[in-house]
C-alpha positions in Angstrom: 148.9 265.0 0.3 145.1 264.5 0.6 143.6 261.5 -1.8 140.5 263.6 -1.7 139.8 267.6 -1.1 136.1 268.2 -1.6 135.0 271.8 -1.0 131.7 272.6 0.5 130.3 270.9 3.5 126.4 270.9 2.6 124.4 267.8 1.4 126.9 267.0 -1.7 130.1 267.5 -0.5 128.7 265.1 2.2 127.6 262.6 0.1 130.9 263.0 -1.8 132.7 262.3 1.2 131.2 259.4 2.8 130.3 257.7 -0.8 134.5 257.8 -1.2 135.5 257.1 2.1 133.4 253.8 2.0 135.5 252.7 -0.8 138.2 253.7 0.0 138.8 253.6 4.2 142.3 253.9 4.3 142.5 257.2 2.2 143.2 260.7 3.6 140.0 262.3 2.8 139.1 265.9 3.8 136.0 268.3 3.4 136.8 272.3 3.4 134.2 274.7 4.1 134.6 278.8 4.5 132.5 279.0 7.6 133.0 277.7 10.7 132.0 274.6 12.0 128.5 275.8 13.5 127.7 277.4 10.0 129.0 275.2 7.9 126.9 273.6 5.0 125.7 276.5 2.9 121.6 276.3 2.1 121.5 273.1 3.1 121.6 273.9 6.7 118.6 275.9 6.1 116.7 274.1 4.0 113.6 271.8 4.3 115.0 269.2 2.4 112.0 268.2 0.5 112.2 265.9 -1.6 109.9 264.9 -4.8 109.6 261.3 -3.9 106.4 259.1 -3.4 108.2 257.1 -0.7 111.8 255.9 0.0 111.6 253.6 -2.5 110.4 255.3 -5.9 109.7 259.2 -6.6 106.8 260.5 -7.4 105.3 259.7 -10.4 106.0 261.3 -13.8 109.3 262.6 -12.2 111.2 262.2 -15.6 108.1 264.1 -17.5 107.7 267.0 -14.8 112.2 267.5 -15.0 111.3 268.2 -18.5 108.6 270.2 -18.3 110.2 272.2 -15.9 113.4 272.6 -17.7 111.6 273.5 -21.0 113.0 270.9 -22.4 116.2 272.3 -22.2 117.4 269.8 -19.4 119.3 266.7 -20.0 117.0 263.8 -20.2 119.9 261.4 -19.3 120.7 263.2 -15.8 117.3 263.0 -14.9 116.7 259.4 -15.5 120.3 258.7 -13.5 118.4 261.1 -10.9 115.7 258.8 -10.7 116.8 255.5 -10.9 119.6 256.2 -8.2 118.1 258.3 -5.7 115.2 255.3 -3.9 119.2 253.5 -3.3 121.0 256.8 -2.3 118.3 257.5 0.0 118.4 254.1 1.9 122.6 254.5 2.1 122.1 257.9 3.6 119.6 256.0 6.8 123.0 253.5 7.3 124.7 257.1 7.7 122.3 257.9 10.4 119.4 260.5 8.9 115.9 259.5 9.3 113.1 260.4 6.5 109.8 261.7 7.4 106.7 262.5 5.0 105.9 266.2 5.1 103.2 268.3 5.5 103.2 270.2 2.3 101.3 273.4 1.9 97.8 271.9 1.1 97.4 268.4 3.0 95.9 267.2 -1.1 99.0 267.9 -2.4 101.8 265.1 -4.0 103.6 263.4 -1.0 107.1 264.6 -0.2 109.3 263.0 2.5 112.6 265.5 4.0 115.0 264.4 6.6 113.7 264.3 10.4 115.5 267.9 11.6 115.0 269.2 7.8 118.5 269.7 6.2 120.2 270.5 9.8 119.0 267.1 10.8 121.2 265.6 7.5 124.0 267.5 8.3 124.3 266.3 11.9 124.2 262.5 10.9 126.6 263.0 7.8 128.8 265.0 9.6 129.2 262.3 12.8 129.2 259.5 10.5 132.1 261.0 8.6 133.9 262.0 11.8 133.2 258.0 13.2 134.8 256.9 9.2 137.9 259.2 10.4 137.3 262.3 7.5 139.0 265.1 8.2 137.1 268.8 8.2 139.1 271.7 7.8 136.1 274.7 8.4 137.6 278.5 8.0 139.0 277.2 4.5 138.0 279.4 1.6 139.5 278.1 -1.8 140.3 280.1 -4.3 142.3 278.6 -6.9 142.8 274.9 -8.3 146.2 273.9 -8.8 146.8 272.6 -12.2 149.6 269.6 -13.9 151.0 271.0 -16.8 148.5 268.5 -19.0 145.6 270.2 -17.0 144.7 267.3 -14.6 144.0 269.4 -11.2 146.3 268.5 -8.2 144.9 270.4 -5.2 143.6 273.8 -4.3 145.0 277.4 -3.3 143.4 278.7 0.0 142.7 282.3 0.0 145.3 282.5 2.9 147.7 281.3 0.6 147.6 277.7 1.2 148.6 274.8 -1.1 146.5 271.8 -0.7 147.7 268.9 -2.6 145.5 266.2 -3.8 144.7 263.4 -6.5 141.3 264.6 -6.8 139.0 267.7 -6.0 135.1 267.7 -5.3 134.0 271.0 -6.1 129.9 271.2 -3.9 130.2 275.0 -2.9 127.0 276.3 -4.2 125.9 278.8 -6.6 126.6 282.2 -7.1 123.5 283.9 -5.5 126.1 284.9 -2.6 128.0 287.2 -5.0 126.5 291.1 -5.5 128.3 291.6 -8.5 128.1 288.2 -10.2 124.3 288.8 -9.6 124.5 292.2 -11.1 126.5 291.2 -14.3 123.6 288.2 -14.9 120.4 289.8 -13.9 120.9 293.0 -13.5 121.1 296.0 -11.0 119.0 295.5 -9.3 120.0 291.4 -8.4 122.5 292.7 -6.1 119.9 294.2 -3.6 118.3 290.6 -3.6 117.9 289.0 -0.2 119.2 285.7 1.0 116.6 283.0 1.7 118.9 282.2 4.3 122.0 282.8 6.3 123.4 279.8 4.3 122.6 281.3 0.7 124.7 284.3 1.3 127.8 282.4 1.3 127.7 280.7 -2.0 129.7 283.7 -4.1 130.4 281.6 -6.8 134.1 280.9 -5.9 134.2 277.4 -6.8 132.6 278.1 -10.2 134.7 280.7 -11.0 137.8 279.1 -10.2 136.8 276.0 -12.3 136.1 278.3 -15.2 139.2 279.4 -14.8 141.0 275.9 -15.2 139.2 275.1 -18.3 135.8 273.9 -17.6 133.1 274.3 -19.2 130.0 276.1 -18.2 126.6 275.2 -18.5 122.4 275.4 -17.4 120.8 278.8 -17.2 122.4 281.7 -16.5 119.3 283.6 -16.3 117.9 281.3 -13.8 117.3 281.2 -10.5 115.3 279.7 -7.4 113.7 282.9 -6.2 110.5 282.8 -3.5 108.2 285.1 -2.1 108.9 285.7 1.9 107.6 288.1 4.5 110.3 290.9 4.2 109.2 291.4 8.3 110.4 288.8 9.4 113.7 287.8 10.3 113.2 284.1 10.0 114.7 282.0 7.0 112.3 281.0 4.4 109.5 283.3 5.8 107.4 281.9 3.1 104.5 284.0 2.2 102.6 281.0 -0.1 98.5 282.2 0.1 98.3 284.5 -2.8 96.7 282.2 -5.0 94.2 283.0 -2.5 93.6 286.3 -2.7 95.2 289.4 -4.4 98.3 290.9 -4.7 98.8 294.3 -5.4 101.6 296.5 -5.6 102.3 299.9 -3.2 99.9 301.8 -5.2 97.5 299.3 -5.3 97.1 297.9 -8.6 97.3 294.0 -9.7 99.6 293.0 -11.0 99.8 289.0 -12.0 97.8 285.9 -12.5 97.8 284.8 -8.9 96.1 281.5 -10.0 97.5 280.9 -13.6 99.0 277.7 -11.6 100.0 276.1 -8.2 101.8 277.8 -5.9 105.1 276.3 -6.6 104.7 276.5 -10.5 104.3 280.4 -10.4 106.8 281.9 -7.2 109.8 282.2 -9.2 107.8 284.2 -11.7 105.8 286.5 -9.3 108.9 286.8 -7.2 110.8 287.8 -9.6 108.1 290.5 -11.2 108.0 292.2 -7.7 112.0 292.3 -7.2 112.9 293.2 -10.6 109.9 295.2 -11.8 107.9 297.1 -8.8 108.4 300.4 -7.1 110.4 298.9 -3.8 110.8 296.0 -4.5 107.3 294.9 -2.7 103.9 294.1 -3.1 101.2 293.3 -0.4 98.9 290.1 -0.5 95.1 290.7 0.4 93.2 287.9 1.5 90.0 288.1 3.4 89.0 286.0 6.4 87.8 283.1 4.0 91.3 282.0 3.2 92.2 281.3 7.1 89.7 278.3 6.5 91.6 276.5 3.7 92.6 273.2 5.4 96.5 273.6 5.3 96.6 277.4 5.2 98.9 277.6 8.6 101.4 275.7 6.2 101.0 278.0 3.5 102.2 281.0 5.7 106.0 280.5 7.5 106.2 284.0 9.0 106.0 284.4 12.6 104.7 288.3 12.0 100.9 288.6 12.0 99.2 289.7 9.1 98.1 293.6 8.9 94.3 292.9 9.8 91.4 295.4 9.2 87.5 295.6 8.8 87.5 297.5 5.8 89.5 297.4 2.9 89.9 301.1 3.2 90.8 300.7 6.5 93.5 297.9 5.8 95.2 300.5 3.0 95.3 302.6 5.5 97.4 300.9 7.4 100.2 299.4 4.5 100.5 303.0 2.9 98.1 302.1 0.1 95.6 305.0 -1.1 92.5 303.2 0.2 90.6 304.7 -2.5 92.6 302.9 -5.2 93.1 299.9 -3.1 89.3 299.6 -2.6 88.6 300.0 -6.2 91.0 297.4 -7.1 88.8 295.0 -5.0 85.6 296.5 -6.0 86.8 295.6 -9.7 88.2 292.6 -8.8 85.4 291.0 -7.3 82.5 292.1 -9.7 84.9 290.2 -12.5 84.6 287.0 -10.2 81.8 285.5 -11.7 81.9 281.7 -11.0 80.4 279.5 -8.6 82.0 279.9 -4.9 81.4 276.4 -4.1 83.7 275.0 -7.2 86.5 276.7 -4.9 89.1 273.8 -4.3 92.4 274.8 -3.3 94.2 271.6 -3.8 94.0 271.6 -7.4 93.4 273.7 -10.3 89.6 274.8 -9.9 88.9 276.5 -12.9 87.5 279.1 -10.9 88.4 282.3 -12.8 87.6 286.0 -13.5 85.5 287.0 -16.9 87.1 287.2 -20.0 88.2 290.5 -21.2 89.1 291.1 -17.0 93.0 292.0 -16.9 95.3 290.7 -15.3 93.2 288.1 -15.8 92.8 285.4 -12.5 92.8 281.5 -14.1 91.9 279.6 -10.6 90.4 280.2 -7.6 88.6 283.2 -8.1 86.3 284.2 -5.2 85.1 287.5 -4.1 87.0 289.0 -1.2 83.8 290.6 0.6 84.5 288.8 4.6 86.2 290.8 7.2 88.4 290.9 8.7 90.4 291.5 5.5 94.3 290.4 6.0 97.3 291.8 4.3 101.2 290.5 4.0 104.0 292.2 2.4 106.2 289.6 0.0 110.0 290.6 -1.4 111.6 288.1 -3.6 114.3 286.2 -1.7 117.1 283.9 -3.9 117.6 280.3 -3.1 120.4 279.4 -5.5 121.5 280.0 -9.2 120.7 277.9 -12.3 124.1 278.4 -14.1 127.4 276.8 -13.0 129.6 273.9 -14.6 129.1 271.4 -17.2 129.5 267.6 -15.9 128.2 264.6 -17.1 126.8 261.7 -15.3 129.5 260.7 -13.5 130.2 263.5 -11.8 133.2 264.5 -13.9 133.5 268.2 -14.2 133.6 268.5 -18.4 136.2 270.8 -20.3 136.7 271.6 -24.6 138.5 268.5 -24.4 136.8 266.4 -22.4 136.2 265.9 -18.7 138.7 267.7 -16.7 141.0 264.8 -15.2 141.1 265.0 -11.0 138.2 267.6 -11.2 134.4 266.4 -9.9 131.4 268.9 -9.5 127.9 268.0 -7.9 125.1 270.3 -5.8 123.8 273.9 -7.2 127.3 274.7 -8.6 126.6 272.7 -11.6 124.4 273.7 -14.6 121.8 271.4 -15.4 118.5 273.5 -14.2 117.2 275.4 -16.9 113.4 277.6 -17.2 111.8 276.7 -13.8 113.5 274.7 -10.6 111.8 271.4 -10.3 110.2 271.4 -6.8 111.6 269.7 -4.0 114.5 268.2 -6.4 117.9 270.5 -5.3 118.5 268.4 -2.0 117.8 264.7 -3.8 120.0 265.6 -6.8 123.3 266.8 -4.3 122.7 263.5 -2.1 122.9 261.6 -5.4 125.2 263.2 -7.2 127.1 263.9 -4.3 127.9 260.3 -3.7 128.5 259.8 -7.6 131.1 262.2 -7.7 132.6 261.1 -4.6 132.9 257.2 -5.9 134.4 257.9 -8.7 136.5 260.5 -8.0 138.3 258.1 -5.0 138.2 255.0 -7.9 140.5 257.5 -9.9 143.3 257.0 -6.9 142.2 253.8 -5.8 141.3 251.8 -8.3 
C-alpha cells in the first residue's frame, strides 16, 4: 500500500512528489511513468521551460490581465491569481531541490524577460529526480495506468496498470499530460486531419490522454477548451524538437502555389503561431506553407533566435529562381511579391521588430499585413518550409485550487490533477506559463493530497 501514487514523471508529478514527501518523510511515496527511465517526463523533458516571470521573485507584469486576455476571458480569474501569488515561492523551493534559473534569450533581445531552468526542462528533471531519489521516493518507470480503482462511495484507492496490476493507495496524482499523444482523441476533437499532426517533441507523443480518460471515467468532471491547443510552426526538415520557424512576421508566407495567405504581422510572434499554425495544418494543400524573407531580415538583432532549425534556409538570387527550387510556379510566386511589395507603402526606417511598428500594407490590400511591412527587393532571397507541430491540449479535468480533481458532487475524494491534463486554458495558451503552472500546481496537489493521509 502506497500513501501516494502520482502518475507522470514531468515537472508536476515532480513537484507533487517532493512538495508531499517534505511533509510527509516517512510515507511510501511513488511516481509511475509509461517510459523508461531515460524518457521519462513527457514534454517537459523537451521543453525550454520558459517562464513568464520578471525575476524569481515576481512575474512579469500584468500577468493576471494577459491570463485573461489570453483565455478570452473564459479562464478562471481565481487560478490565475493562486498562479501568481505562489509561483516567486515555488520557484525558490524548487533551487533547495537543486535546479538553477537563468534569464533567457527570447526571440528579440527587446522582448519581456523570461527566466527557464539552467539545462531547459531536462536540466529540472535531473535535479527533481535526484532530490526525490536522496528524500527516498520510489520510481516505478515502464508503468502505464489505465484504470483508477474506486471505494464503493467513489473515493479512489489506487490504480490498474495496463499489465494488470493493482496499485493500492490513499491518494492518486494524476500529471500525465494531455491528449495530443492520441490519433483518434485528436480526430474526434479537431478533426481528420488532427491525427496526421506532428509531435513538437518525442515527449508530446506520449501524452494519449490515458489519465484523463480514466478520470472521466470515475466521475470527474471535465473542463477548459476542447478545441484548443498549443500548436507552433517548425521546420518540417528538420529532425530536431521544437525546430521553431519564428521569422515570418518578417517576411511572407505563402502557400505551395504561392499565394498569401495570413496577416503575418496582425501581432507578435507568440500572439499569432497557434493561429497560423493551425491555418496551414488544418486548411492548406499539404499541410505546408514556405516563409520568404529576403536578406534584410538576417540583420534583425536576435533573428538567429527566431530560427531553431539546424537546416539552412532554400537561398536564391531571384525570387523566380527561389520558386524554382520549393516547387512554387515562379511566375505566381514572383507576382505574389511584386503585389506584395507595391502595397508596402510606409516608411522603411519606422521598421522595429521588437514591438508593434505600425508598419503596414495599404488599405483595401488583402490579406492585409498590420506590422512590419517592408518590401522584400534584397537578394539573396531565403525561403523555410513550416508544418504545424502540437505541444499539448487545452481540454482535460476540472480541479479547483487545491489541486483536487472536481466531480457532480464535489471534488473526487483521494483524486488530485495538475500539469496539461487539467482544463483551465481556454482561446490562446498564455506564453511561457505551462511549465510555472505544473511546478505550482504540482506542489499544491501534492501537499494536500499527502495532508489527506497524514494529517
Amino acid at each position: 500500500m502506497h500513501d501516494l501514487l502520482i502518475v507522470g514523471q514531468g515537472a508536476a508529478g515532480l513537484a507533487a512528489a517532493l512538495s508531499a514527501k517534505e511533509l510527509a518523510p516517512k510515507a511510501r511515496i511513488a511516481v509511475l511513468d509509461r517510459m523508461p527511465a531515460a524518457q521519462a517526463g513527457g514534454n517537459t523533458r523537451w521543453s525550454p521551460s520558459n517562464m513568464r516571470m520578471q525575476s524569481l521573485q515576481e512575474v512579469s507584469p500584468h500577468f493576471e490581465e494577459d491570463m485573461a486576455a489570453a483565455s478570452a476571458g473564459r479562464g478562471d480569474p481565481a487560478y490565475f491569481h493562486t498562479l501568481a501569488a505562489q509561483a516567486p515561492e515555488t520557484l525558490a523551493w524548487a533551487q533547495r531541490q537543486g535546479v538553477q534559473f537563468q534569464t533567457m534569450d527570447y526571440f528579440l533581445k527587446a522582448w519581456p524577460t523570461r527566466i527557464q531552468p539552467v539545462g531547459k526542462g531536462a536540466g529540472l528533471l535531473e535535479a527533481f529526480v535526484q532530490s526525490a531519489r536522496d528524500k527516498g521516493i520510489e520510481f516505478i518507470h515502464g508503468c502505464q495506468a489505465v484504470q483508477l480503482l474506486t471505494a464503493s462511495d467513489g473515493a479512489v484507492e489506487g490504480i490498474v496498470t495496463a499489465d494488470g496490476q493493482r496499485l493500492l493507495a490513499r491518494a492518486v496524482v494524476l500529471a500525465c499530460g494531455g491528449f495530443q499523444g492520441n490519433p483518434d482523441m485528436m480526430r474526434e476533437q479537431f478533426g481528420e486531419r488532427a491525427a496526421t499532426l506532428r509531435p513538437i517533441s518525442p515527449g508530446t507523443a506520449h501524452n494519449d490522454g490515458e489519465g484523463i480518460r480514466m478520470a472521466l471515467a470515475a466521475g470527474a468532471l471535465a473542463s477548459g477548451d476542447w478545441d484548443g491547443m498549443h500548436i507552433e510552426p517548425v521546420d518540417p526538415r528538420s529532425p530536431r524538437p521544437a525546430a521553431l520557424v519564428l521569422a515570418y512576421p518578417y517576411g511572407i508566407v505563402v502557400d505551395q502555389i504561392g499565394r498569401r495567405f495570413f496577416d503575418e504581422g496582425g501581432a507578435l510572434v507568440h500572439e499569432t503561431w497557434e493561429a497560423f499554425s493551425r491555418t496551414v495544418h488544418f486548411e492548406l494543400p499539404g499541410s505546408v506553407a514556405w516563409t520568404i524573407l529576403d536578406a534584410s531580415a538576417q540583420d534583425i538583432p536576435g533573428y538567429a533566435n527566431a530560427v531553431r532549425s539546424e537546416v539552412p534556409p532554400v537561398q536564391a538570387d531571384t525570387i523566380e529562381a527561389l520558386a524554382a527550387l520549393i516547387g512554387i510556379d515562379p511566375g505566381a510566386l514572383a507576382d505574389t511579391v511584386s503585389r506584395y511589395n507595391a502595397a508596402c507603402i510606409g516608411d522603411p526606417a519606422r521598421f522595429d521588430a521588437s514591438k508593434l511598428d505600425g508598419l503596414s500594407t495599404a488599405p483595401g490590400f488583402a490579406p492585409g499585413k498590420s506590422n512590419w511591412a517592408f518590401a522584400l527587393r534584397k537578394a539573396p532571397f531565403l525561403a523555410f518550409p513550416v508544418a504545424g507541430a502540437i505541444v499539448y491540449t487545452f481540454g482535460g479535468l476540472s480541479t479547483d485550487l487545491q489541486a483536487r480533481v472536481l466531480g457532480r458532487h464535489g471534488p473526487v475524494p483521494g483524486l488530485y490533477a495538475a500539469g496539461e491534463i487539467t482544463g483551465h486554458f481556454y482561446a490562446h495558451a498564455p506564453n511561457a506559463v505551462a511549465v510555472m503552472r505544473a511546478l505550482v500546481f504540482g506542489r499544491i496537489a501534492g501537499r494536500n493530497a499527502i495532508q489527506t493521509t497524514h494529517p
